[in-house]
VMD Tcl script that builds the backbone (N, CA, C; Angstrom):
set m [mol new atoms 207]
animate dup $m
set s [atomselect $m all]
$s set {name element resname resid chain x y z} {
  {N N UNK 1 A -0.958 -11.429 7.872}
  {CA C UNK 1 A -1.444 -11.457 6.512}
  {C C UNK 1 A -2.341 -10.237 6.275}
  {N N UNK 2 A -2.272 -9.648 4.920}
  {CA C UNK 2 A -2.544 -8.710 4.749}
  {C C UNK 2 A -4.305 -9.224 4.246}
  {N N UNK 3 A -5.118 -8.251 4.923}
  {CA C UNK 3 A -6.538 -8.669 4.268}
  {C C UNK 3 A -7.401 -7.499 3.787}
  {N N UNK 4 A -8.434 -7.474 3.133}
  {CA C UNK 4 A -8.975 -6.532 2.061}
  {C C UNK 4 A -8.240 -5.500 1.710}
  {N N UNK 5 A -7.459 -5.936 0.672}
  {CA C UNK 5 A -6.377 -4.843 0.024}
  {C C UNK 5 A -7.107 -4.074 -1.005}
  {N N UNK 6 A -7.264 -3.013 -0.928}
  {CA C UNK 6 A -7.634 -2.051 -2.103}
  {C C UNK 6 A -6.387 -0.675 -2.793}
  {N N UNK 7 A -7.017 -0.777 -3.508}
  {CA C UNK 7 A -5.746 0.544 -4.256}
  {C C UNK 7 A -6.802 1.143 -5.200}
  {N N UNK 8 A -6.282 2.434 -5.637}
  {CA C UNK 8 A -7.305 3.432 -6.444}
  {C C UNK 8 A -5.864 4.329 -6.459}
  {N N UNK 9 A -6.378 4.758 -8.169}
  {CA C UNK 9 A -5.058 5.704 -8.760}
  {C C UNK 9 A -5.059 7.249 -7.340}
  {N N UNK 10 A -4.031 7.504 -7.643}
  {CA C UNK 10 A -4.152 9.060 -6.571}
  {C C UNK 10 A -4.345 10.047 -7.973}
  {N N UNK 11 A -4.344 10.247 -8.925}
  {CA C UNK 11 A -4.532 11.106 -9.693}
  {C C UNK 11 A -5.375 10.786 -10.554}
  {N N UNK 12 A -6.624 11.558 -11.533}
  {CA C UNK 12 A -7.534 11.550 -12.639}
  {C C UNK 12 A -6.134 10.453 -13.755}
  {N N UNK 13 A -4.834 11.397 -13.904}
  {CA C UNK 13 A -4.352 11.373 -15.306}
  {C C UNK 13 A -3.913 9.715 -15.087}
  {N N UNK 14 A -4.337 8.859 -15.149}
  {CA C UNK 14 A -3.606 7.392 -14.925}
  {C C UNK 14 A -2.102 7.081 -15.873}
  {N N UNK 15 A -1.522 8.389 -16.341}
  {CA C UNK 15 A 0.094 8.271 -16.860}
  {C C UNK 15 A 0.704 8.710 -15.670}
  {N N UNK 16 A 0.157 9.268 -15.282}
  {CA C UNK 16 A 1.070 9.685 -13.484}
  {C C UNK 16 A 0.657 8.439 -12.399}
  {N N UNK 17 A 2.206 7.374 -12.175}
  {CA C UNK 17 A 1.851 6.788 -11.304}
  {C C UNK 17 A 1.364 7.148 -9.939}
  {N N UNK 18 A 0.723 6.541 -8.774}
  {CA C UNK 18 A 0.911 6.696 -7.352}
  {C C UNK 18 A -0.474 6.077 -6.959}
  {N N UNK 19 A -0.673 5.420 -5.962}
  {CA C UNK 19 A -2.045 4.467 -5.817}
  {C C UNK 19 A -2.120 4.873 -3.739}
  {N N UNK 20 A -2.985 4.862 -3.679}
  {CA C UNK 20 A -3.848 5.178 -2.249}
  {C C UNK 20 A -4.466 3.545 -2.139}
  {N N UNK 21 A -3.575 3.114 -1.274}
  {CA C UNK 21 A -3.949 1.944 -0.879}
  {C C UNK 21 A -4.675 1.790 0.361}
  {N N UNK 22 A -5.171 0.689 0.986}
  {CA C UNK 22 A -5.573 0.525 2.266}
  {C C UNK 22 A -6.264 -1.116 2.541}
  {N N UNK 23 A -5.631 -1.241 3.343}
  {CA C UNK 23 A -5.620 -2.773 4.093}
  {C C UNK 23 A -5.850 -2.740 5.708}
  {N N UNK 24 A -6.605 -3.911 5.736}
  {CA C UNK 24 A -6.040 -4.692 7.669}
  {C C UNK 24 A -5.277 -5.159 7.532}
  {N N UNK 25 A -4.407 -5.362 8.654}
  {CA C UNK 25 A -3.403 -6.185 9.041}
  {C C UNK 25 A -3.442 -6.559 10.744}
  {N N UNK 26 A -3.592 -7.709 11.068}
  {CA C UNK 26 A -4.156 -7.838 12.540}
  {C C UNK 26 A -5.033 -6.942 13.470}
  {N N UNK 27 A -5.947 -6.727 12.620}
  {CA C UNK 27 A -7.418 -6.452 12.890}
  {C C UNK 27 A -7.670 -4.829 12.934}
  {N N UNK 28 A -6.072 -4.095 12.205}
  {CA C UNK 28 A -6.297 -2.827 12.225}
  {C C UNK 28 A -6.387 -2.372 10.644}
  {N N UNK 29 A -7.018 -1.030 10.904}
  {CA C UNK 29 A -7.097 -0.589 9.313}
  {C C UNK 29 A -5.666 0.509 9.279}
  {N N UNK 30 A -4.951 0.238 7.879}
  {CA C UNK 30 A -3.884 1.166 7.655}
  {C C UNK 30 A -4.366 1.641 6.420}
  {N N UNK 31 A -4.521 2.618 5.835}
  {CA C UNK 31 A -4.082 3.229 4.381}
  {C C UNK 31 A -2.631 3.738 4.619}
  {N N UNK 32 A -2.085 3.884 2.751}
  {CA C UNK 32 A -1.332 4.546 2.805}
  {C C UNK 32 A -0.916 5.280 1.183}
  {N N UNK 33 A -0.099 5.667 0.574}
  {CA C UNK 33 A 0.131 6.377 -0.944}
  {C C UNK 33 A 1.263 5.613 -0.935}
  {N N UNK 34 A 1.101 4.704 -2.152}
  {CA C UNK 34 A 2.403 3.878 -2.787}
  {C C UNK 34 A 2.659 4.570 -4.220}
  {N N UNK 35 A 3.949 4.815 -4.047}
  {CA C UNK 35 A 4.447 5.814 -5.192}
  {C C UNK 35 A 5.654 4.690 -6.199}
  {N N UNK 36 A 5.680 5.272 -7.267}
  {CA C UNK 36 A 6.122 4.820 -8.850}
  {C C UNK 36 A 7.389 3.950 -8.216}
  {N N UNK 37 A 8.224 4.771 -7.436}
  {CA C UNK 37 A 9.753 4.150 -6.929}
  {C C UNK 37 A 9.312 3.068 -5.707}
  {N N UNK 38 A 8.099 2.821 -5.817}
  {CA C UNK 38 A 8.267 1.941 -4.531}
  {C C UNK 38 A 7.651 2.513 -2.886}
  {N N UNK 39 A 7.832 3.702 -2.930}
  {CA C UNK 39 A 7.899 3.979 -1.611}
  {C C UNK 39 A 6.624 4.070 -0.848}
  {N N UNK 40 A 6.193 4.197 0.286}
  {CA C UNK 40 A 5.343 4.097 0.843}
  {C C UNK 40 A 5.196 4.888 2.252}
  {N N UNK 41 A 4.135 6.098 2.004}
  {CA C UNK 41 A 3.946 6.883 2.743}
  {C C UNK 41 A 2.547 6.724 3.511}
  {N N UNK 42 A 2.283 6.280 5.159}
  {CA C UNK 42 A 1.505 5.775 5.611}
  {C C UNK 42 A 0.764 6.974 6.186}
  {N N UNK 43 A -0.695 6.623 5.679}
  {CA C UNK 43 A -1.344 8.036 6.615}
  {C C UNK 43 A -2.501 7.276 7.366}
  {N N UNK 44 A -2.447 8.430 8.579}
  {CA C UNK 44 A -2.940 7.633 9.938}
  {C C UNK 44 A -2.270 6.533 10.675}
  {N N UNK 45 A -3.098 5.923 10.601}
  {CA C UNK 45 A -2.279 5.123 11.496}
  {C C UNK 45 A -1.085 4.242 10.908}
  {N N UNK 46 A 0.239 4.149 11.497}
  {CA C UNK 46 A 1.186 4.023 11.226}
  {C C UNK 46 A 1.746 2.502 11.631}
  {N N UNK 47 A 2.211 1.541 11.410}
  {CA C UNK 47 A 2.511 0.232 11.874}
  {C C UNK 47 A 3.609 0.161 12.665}
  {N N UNK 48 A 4.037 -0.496 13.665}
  {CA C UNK 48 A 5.663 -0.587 14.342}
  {C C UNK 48 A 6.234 -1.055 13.499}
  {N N UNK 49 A 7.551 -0.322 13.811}
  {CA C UNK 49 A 8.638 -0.460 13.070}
  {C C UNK 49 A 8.906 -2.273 12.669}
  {N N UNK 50 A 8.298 -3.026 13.903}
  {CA C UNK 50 A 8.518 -4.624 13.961}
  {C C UNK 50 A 7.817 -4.654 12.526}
  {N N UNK 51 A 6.765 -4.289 12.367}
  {CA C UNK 51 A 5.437 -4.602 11.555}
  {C C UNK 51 A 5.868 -4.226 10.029}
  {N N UNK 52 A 6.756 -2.982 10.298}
  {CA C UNK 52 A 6.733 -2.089 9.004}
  {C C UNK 52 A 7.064 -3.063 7.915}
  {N N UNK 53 A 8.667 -3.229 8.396}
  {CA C UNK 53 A 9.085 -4.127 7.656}
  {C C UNK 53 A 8.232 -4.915 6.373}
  {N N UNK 54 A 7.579 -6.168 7.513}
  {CA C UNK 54 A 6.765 -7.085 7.044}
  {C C UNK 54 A 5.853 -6.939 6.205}
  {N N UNK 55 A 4.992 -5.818 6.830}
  {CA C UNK 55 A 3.826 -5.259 5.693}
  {C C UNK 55 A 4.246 -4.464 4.397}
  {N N UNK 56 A 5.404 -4.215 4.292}
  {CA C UNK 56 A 5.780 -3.244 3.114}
  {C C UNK 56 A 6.557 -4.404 2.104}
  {N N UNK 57 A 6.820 -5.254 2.509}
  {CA C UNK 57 A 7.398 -6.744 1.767}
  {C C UNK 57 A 5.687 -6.923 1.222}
  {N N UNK 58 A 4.904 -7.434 2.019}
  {CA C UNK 58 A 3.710 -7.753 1.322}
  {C C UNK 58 A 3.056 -7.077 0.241}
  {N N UNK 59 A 2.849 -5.812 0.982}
  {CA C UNK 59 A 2.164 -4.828 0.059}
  {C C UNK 59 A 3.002 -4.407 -1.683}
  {N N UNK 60 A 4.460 -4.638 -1.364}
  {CA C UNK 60 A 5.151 -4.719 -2.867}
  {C C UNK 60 A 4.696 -6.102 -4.067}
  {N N UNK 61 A 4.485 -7.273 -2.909}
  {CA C UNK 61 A 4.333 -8.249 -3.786}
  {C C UNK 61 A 2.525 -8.229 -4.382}
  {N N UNK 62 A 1.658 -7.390 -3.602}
  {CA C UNK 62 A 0.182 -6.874 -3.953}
  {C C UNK 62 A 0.739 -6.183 -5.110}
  {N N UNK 63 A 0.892 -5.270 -5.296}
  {CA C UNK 63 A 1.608 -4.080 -5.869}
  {C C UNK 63 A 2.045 -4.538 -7.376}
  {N N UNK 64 A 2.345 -5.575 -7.531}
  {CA C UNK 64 A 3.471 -6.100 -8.805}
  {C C UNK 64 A 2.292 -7.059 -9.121}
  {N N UNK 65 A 1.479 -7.916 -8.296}
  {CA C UNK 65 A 0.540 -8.910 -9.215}
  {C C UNK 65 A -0.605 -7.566 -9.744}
  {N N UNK 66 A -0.923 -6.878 -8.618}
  {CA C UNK 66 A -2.419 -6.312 -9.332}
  {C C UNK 66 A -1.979 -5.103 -10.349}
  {N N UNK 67 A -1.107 -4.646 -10.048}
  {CA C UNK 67 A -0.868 -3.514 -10.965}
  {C C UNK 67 A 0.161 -3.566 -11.811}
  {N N UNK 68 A 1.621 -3.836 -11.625}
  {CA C UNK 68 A 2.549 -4.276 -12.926}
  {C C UNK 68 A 2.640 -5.428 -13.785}
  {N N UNK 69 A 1.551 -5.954 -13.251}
  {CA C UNK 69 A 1.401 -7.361 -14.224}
  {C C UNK 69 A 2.010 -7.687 -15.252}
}
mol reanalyze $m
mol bondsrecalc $m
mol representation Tube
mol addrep $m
């Protein structure tokens, strides 16, 4: 489970999507840049591929309540 999820626009102009997120997920810290199409580019530390999966399912359904509402 994903815990203290934050997001903050990546740009001043808030008509240009893309959000700088960052969460734990079993007791580690990940950020990463979630972009307009979905995608998700992880900086630093990176999750296993087992993990990826899982956390990028979560982080879409974060993604759609807090921000496409």
């Amino acid at each position: 489970m994903i815990q203290h999820f934050s997001y903050k626009p990546l740009f001043e102009n808030s008509q240009i999507p893309g959000w700088s997120i960052s969460f734990f997920y079993e007791q580690k810290r990940y950020s990463a840049e979630y972009y307009k199409d979905g995608s998700i580019e992880f900086t630093g530390l990176c999750p296993s591929d087992a993990q990826k999966t899982t956390i990028e399912k979560m982080i879409h359904e974060l993604m759609l309540f807090h921000v496409y509402e």
